[in-house]
N, C-alpha and C positions, 0 to 999 in steps of 0.2 A: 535606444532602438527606434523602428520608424513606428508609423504610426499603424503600419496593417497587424491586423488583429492576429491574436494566438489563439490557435487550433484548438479544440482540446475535447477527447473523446472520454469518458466513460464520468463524464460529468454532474450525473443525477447518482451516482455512488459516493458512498461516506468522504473518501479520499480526493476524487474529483469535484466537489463541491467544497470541501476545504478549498483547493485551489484556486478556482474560481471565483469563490468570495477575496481573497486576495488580490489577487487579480485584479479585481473590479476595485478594491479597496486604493488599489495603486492606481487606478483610473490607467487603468491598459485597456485596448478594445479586445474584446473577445468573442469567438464564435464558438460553438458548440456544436458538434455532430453527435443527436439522438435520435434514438427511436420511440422518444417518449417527449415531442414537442414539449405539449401541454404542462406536462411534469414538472421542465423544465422554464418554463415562463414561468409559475408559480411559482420556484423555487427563486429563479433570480431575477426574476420581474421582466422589468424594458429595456434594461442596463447594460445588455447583451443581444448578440446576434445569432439565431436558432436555426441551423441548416439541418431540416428532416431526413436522416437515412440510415442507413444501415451500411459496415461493414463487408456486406456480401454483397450490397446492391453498388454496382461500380460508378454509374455515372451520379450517384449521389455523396460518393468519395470525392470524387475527382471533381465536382463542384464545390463542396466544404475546402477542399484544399485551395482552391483555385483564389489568389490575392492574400492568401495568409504569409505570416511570417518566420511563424514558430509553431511545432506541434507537441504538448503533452498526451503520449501515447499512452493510456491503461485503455484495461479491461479486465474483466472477470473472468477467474477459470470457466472456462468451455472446451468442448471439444477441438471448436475450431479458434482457438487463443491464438495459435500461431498464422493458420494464414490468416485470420483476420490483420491481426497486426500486420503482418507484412502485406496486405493487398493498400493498407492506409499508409503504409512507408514508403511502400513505389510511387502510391499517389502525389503524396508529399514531395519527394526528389523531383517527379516530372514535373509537378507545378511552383518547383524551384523556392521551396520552403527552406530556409535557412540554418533549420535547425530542430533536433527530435530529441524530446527530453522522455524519457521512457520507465515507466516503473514498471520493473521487475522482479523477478522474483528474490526471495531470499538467498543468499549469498550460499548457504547448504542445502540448501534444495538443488542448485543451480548443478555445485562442482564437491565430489565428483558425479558426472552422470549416472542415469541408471536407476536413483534411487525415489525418484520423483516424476510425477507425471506432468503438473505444472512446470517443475525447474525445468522439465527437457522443452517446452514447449517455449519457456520464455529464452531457455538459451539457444533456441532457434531462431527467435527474434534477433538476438544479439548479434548470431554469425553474420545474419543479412543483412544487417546495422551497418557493420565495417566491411559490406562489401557497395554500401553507397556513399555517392560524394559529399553528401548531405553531414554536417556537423552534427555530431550526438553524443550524447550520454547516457546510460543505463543506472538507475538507482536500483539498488539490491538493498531493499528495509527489512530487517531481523523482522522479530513475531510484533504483531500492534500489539498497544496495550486497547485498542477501542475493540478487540476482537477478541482472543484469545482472557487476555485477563480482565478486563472486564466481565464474561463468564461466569471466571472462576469467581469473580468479587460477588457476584449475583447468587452462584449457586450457595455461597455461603450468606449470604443474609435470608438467603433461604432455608436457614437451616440447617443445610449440609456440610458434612467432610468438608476437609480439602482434597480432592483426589487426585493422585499421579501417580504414571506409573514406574520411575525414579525420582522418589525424594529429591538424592541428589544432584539431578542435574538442571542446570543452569539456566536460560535464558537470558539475551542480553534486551528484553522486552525494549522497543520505541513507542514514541507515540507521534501517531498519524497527524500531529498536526504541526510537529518536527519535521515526519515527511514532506508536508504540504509545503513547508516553510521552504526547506533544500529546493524542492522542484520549483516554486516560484522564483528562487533566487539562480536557480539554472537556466530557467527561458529567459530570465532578464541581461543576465550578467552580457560582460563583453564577449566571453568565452568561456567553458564548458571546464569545469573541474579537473575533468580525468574520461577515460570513456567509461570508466566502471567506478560506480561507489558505492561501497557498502554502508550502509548506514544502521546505528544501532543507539541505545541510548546507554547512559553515564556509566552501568554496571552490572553484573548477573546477578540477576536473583535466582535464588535455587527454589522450590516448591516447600520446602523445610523454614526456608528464611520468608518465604511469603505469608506463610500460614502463621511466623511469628512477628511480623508487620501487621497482619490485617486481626490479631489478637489485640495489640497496643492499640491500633485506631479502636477495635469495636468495644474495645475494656473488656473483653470475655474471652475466654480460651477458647482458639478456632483447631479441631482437631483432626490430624493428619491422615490420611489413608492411603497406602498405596493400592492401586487397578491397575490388574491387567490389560494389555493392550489389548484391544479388541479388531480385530482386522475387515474390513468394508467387504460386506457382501458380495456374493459374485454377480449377483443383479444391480447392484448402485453405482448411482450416476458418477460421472467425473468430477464432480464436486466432493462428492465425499470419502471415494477413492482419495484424492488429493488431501484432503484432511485427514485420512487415516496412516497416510505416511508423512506427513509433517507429526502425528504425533509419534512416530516411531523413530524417526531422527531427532527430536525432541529429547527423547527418553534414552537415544544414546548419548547425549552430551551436544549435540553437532549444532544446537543456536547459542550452546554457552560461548558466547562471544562479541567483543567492544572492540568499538574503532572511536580515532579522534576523529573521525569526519564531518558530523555535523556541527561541532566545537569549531573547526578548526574555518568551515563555511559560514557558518552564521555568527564567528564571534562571540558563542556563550554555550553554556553546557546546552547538552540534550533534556526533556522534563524525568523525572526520575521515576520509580514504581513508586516511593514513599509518597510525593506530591501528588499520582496519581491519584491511591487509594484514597486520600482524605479528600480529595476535589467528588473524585466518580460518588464518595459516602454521602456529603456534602449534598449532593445534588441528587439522591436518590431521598436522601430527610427532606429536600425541598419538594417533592413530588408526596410526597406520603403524607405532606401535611403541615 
């Protein structure tokens, strides 16, 4: 690819800084559009090119886009996820950026509608996607493991239950640095996978089968509980609205779900929830001491 740098927005977050570190790792140039400079020099030194702005704030889009080449499009649930995104997608097409690699939401969040505040908002993004000339791709990542189960891994070295509120239902848990992996090999590649890829990692684990994994790792019986779902207040913000129906699609079965996608892109499995738990234990005995 040439030499003008890759875009890439929500880069001082977990996900967008995996990327980035790649990135830089592959000795690609790169820019970054934040609202948090500072933040971001610190986090990735000199190595990198920091264009100050905001999403809302237009002519500091349209300058970040302005000589790039490629754009990784995240951001965090917000109210405003969608026109954000799409106000840094139009920018992108006019400034004749060649390409939007875009992480979105989970694949059941997404489809069918209705049942998700996020999935509607990123599949708003999508529509607008395939209505520009601009080559793209959407990744749909199942539940992280640096999010969701990591959690659970904590609340249990904590002492606690396992809790959920179907045992049996499933999860095809990924990890975020699987994601990072795919998206860096989608800005790079000669062309774009698919315009949709779900992405997930090697197998479902159910909450039954976790609580009897993270027994073996911790050599003590970890024991199971199920909880009622609990439904987001009618005062709470759009963040937790959003997470209070991901656990409710959750709990119907709807992330029990694997794809070969990331296998089939990167040439090797996805990392597993087994490898997880003994790395995340691993590293939590290196901090304690």
């Amino acid at each position: 690819m040439s030499v003008s740098p890759i875009l890439v927005t929500g880069a001082t977050g977990r996900l967008g800084r995996l990327v980035v570190e790649r990135l830089v790792a592959l000795r690609q140039p790169v820019r970054v559009l934040t609202r948090r400079p500072d933040a971001a020099r610190k986090l990735f030194g000199s190595g990198i090119e920091i264009a100050a702005g905001d999403f809302a704030d237009r002519a500091s889009v349209e300058a970040a886009s302005r000589g790039a080449g490629r754009l990784l499009l995240l951001s965090p649930i917000s109210q405003t996820l969608a026109s954000d995104q799409i106000a840094i997608a139009n920018a992108a097409a006019a400034a004749g950026i060649g390409r939007i690699v875009k992480i979105s939401g989970s694949d059941w969040t997404i489809e069918p509608s209705g049942n998700s505040i996020s999935g509607d908002a990123h599949a708003n993004v999508e529509r607008h996607l395939r209505t520009l000339a601009t080559e793209h791709v959407s990744l749909r990542p199942n539940a992280w493991m640096q999010v969701s189960l990591a959690t659970t891994i904590n609340q249990v070295l904590a002492g606690n239950p396992l809790f959920a509120a179907n045992p049996e239902a499933g999860i095809g848990y990924i990890d975020a640095r699987d994601i990072a992996d795919v998206a860096t090999h989608q800005l790079l590649a000669d062309k774009v996978a698919g315009q949709t890829l779900k992405l997930t990692g090697p197998s479902v684990v159910t909450a039954r089968q976790l609580a009897a994994l993270l027994s073996v790792a911790l050599k003590r019986p970890v024991a199971l509980r199920e909880k009622p779902l609990v439904a987001a207040p009618a005062d709470a913000d759009i963040e937790h609205c959003a997470v209070a129906q991901f656990a409710a699609l959750i709990a119907a079965g709807r992330a029990a779900t694997t794809t070969e996608v990331v296998a089939t892109i990167l040439g090797r499995l996805p990392r597993s929830v087994k490898a997880f738990i003994s790395e995340h234990l691993a590293a939590e005995a290196a901090l304690a001491g």
